[in-house]
C-alpha positions, 0 to 999 in steps of 0.5 A: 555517769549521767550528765545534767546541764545547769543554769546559773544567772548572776543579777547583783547580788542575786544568784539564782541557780536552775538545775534539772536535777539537784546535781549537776557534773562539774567536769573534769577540768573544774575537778581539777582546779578545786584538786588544786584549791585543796591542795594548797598549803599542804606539804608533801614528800618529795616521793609524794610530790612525784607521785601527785604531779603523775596523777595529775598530769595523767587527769589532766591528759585524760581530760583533754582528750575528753575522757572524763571517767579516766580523768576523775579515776586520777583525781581521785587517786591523787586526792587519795594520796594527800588525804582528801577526800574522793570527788564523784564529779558532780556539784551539789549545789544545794548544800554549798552556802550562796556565799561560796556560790557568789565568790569571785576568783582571784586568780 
């Protein structure tokens, strides 16, 4: 997995975004709160409810100890399992609109 470093500066209302490349690695541990953000709404067994917090649990252990490929390959299964489609750990902030890109969270 090639890794890339990005810049991102926020002045305002303008965002500007430089990359060396035209993706840059999200990282495991933003992998899995996007996982999260896909997550909710959808509802699950309770078999799958099991196996998905398995999966997770096992990224999210794989990403603390910095194992960034094992971690991906967990999330990858339990996107799997709730239909979602599978992530390469790279952002591709090219095709996401400014205005995803500007959004604050609201956690």
């Amino acid at each position: 997995m090639q890794f890339t470093r990005c810049l991102k500066i926020t002045l305002g209302s303008l965002l500007i975004v430089i990359s060396f490349q035209q993706k840059c690695v999200a990282g495991c541990s933003a992998e899995i709160r996007i996982l999260g953000d896909d997550l909710l709404g959808k509802i699950f067994t309770s078999h799958e409810n099991h196996l998905l917090s398995e999966r997770i649990l096992r990224a999210k252990q794989h990403c603390f100890r910095g194992d960034e490929e094992k971690s991906l390959d967990a999330i990858n299964a339990a996107r799997d399992l709730a239909g979602l489609k599978p992530t390469t750990g790279t952002f591709d902030w090219e095709n996401v609109p400014i205005e995803e890109l500007n959004k604050v969270p609201t956690n």
